[in-house]
C-alpha positions as CSV (number, residue, x, y, z in Angstrom):
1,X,-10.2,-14.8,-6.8
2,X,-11.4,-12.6,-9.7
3,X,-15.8,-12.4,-9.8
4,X,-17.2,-15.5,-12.0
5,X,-18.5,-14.2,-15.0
6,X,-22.7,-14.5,-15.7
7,X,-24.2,-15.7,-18.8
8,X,-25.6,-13.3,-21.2
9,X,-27.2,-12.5,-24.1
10,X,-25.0,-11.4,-27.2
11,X,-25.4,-7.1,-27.9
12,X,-27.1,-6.4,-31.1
13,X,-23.9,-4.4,-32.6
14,X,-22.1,-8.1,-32.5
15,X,-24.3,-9.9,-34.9
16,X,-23.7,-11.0,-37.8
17,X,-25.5,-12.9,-41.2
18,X,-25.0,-16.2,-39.9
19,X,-25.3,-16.0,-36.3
20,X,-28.7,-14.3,-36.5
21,X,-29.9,-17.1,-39.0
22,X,-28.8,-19.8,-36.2
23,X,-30.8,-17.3,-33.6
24,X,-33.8,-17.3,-35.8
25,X,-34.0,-21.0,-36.8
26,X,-33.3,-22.0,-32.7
27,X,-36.0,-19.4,-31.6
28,X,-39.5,-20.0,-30.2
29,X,-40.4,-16.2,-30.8
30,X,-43.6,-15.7,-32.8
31,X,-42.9,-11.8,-33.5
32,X,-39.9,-9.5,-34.1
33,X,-40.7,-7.8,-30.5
34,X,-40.6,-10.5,-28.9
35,X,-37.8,-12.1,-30.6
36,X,-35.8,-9.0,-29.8
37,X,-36.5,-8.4,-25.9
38,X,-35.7,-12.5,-25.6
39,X,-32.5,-12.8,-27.8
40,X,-30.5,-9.7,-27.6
41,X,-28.8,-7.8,-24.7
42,X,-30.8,-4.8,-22.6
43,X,-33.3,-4.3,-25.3
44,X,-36.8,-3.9,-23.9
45,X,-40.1,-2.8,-25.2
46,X,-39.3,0.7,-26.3
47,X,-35.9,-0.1,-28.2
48,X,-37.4,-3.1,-29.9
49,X,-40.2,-1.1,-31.4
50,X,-38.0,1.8,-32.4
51,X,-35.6,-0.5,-33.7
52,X,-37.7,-2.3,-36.0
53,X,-39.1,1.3,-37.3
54,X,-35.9,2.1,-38.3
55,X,-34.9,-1.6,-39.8
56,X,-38.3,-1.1,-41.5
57,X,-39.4,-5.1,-40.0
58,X,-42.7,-5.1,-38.9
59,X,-43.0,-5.5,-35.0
60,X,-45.6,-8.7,-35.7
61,X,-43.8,-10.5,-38.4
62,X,-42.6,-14.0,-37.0
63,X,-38.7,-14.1,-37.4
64,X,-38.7,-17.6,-39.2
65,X,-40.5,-15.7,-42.1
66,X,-37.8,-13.4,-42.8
67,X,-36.3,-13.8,-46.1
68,X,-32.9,-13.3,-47.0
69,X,-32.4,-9.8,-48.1
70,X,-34.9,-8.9,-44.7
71,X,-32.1,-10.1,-42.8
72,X,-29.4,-8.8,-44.2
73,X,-30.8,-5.1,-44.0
74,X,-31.9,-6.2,-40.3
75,X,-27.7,-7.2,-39.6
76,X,-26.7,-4.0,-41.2
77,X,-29.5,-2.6,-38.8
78,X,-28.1,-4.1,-35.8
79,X,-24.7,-2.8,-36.3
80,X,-25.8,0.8,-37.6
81,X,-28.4,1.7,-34.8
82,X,-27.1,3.9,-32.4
83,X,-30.2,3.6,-29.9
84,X,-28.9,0.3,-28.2
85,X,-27.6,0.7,-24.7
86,X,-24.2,-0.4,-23.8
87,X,-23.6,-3.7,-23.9
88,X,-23.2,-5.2,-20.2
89,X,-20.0,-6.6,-18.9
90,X,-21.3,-8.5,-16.1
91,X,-20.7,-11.4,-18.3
92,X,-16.9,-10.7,-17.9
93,X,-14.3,-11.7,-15.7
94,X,-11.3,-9.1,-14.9
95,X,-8.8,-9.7,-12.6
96,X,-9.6,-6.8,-10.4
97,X,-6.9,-3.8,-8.9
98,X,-6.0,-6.2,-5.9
99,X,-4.9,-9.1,-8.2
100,X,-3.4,-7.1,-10.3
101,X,-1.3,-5.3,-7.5
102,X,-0.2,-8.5,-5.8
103,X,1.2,-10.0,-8.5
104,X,3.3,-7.6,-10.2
105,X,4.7,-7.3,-6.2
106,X,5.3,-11.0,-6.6
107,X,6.7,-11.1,-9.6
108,X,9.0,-7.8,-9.5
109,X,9.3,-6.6,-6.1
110,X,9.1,-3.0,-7.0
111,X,9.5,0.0,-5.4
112,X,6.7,1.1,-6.8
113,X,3.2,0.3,-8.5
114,X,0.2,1.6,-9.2
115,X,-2.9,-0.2,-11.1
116,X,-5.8,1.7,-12.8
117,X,-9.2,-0.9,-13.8
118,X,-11.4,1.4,-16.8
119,X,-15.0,1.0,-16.7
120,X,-16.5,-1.2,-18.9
121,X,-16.5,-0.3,-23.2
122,X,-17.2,-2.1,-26.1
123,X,-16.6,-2.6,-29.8
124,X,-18.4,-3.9,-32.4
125,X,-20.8,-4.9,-29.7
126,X,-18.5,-6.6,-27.7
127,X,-17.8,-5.6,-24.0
128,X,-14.3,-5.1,-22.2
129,X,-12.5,-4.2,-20.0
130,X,-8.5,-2.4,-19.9
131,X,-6.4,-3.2,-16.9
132,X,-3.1,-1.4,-16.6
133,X,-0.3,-1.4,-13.7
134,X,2.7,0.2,-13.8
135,X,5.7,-0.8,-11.8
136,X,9.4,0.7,-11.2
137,X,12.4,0.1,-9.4
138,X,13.0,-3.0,-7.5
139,X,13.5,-6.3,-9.7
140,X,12.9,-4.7,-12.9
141,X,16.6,-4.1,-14.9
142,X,17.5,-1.2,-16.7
143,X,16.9,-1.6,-20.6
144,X,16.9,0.5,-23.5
145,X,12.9,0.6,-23.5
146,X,9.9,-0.2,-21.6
147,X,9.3,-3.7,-20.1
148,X,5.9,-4.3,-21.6
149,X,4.0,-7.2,-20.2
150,X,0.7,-8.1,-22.2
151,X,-2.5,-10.5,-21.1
152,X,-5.6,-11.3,-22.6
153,X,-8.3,-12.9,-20.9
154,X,-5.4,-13.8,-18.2
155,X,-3.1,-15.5,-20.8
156,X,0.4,-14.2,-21.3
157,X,0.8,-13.2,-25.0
158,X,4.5,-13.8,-25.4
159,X,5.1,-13.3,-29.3
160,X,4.9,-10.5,-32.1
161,X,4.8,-7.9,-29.2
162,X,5.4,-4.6,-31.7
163,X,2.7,-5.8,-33.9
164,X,0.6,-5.3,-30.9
165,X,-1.9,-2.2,-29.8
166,X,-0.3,-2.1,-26.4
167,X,3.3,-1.5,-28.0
168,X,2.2,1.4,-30.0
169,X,0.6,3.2,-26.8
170,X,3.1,2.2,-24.6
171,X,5.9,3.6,-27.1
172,X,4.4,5.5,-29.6
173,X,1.3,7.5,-28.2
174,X,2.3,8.0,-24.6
175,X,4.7,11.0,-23.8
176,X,6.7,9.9,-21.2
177,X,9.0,12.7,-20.6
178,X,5.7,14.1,-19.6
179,X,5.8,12.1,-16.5
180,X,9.3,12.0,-15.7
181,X,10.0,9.0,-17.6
182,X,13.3,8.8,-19.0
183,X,14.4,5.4,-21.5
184,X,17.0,4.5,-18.6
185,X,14.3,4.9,-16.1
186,X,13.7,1.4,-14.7
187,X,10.0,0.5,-15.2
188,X,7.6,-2.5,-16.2
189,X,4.3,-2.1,-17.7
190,X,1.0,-4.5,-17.9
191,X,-1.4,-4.6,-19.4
192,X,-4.3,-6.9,-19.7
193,X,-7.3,-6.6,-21.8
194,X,-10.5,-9.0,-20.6
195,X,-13.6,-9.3,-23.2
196,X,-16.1,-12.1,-24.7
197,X,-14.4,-11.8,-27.9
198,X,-10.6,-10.5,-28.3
199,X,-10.2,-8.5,-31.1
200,X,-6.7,-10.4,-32.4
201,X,-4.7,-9.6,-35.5
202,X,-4.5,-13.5,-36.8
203,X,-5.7,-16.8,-36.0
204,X,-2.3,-17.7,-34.0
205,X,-3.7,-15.1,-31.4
206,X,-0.3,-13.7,-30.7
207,X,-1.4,-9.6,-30.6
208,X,-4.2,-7.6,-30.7
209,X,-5.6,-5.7,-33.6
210,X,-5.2,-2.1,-33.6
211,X,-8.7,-1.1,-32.8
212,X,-9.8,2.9,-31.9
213,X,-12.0,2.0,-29.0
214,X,-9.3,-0.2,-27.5
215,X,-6.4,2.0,-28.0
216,X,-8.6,4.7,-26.1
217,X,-8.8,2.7,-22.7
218,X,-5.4,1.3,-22.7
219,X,-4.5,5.0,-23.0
220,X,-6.5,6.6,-21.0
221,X,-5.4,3.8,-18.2
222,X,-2.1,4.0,-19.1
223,X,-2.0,8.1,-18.4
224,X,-3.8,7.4,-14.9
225,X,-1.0,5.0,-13.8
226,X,1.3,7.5,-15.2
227,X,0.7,10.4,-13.1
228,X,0.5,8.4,-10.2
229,X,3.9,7.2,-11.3
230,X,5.2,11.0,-11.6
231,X,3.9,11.9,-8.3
232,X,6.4,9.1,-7.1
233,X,9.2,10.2,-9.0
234,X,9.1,13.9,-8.2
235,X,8.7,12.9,-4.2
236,X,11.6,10.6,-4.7
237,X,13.9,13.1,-6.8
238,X,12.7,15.6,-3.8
239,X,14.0,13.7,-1.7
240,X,17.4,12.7,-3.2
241,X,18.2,16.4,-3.0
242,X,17.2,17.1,0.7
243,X,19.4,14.1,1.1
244,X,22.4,15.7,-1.0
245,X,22.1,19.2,1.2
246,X,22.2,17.2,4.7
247,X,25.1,15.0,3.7
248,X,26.5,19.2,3.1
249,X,25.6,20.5,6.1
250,X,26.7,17.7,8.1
251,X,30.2,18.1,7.0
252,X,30.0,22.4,7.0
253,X,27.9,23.0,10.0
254,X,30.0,22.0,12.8
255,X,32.8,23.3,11.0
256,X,30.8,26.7,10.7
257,X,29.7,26.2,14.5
258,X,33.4,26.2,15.7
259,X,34.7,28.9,13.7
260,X,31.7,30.9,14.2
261,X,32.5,30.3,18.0
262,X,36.0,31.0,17.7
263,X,35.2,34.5,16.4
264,X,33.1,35.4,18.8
265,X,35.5,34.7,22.1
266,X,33.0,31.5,23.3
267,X,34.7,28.5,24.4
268,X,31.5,26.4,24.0
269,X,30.6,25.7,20.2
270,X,27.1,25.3,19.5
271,X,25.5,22.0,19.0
272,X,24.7,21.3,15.7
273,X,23.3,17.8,15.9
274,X,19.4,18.7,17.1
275,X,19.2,20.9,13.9
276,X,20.9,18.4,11.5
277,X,18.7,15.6,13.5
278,X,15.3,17.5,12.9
279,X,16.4,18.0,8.8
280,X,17.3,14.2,8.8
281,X,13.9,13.4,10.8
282,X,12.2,15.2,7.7
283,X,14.2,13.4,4.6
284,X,13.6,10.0,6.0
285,X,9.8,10.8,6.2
């Protein structure tokens, strides 16, 4: 089973108007410090005091006296200060490369697969994490394109799939050929993208938005899986034409062994079947 996610507090680049007026009025804070190091994610002493500096709120001012045009420059603060620390994604929940593995092997029975978990990122404040496996062979049919399976937050998205983020990387950013990827080359991608808050397209939830810092993981996982995928490919191509030259020399090289015999007065012909055994021995490894 995937890790239970911990509780949290939210990350300051998250915020908006009315969710820090909800904070504020719930709050037992009597200063801006403290109110800051209580209610918002990895901010301690030194970032609340340097953030306040530069959101021009004094460090002592109690937070329920903060008019309204105070907190909109301190939202626009939130979002614009680059001093906060990452937000933490203990409070997330990804399925993890084991998961992930088994069941695309359950599902598709391929030949091959490979999985790639990023570390942790966020946007607008929001932590998450890009999951990608990539599968060929097996159960998976030749089509024109890519199979593309997409999750978020473990549920299936099933509709509007070229509207999504995914299908532009998987078919519009990613050079395939690159990795020995042809369109008749039988493979199945996933893709699943775990985070507090999803960053969809419309309320029906059926894709995700096209957002930079999310098109950057799924890319970035999606090349990873992809060379392992071309390591795979070029073995197995290797292979294929080692197996082409034995099926050759196992119908030439007795023939060559006779005639070779034959010419030079020997009535024993040379056996050929150690040599072709020891070249067979190294195909099937």
């Amino acid at each position: 089973m995937p890790k239970p996610p911990s509780e949290t507090t939210p990350h300051p680049h998250g915020i908006d108007i009315e969710t820090l007026k909800r904070m504020i009025e719930a709050t037992d804070s009597k200063t801006m410090k403290e109110f800051m190091k209580k209610h918002f994610q990895r901010v301690g002493e030194k970032i609340a005091r340097r953030f306040l500096e530069f959101a021009d709120v004094g460090i002592k001012k109690n937070p329920k006296r903060l008019t309204q045009d105070e907190i909109v420059r301190l939202v626009n603060a939130l979002k614009n200060y680059d001093g906060f620390l990452p937000p933490d994604a203990s409070c997330l929940s990804p399925l993890g490369k084991d998961l992930l593995k088994t069941g695309i092997k359950k599902e598709l029975n391929p030949e091959f697969v490979a999985v790639h978990q990023r570390k942790p990122a966020a946007y607008s404040g929001f932590p998450f994490i890009v999951e990608v496996g990539v599968a060929y062979g097996g159960g998976i049919l030749k089509t024109d394109g890519i199979l593309l399976y997409r999750f978020a937050n473990r549920i299936p998205l099933l509709f509007d799939e070229a509207s999504d983020i995914s299908y532009k990387v998987v078919n519009e950013l990613m050079n395939w050929r690159h990795y020995k990827v042809t369109p008749e080359t039988p493979i199945a991608v996933f893709i699943h993208i775990c985070s507090l808050k999803i960053p969809y397209k419309t309320v029906g939830k059926e894709f995700i938005a096209d957002r930079p810092e999310v098109e950057h993981e799924i890319l970035n996982a999606l090349r990873e899986v992809a060379r392992q995928l071309a390591l795979f490919l070029s073995r197995k191509h290797h292979m294929e034409r080692e197996r082409r030259r034995l099926d050759v020399f196992s119908k030439y090289l007795p023939k060559i062994a006779s005639f070779s015999a034959k010419l030079a007065n020997r009535e024993k012909i040379p056996d050929v079947k150690k040599l072709l055994g020891s070249i067979a021995k190294y195909v099937e490894e």
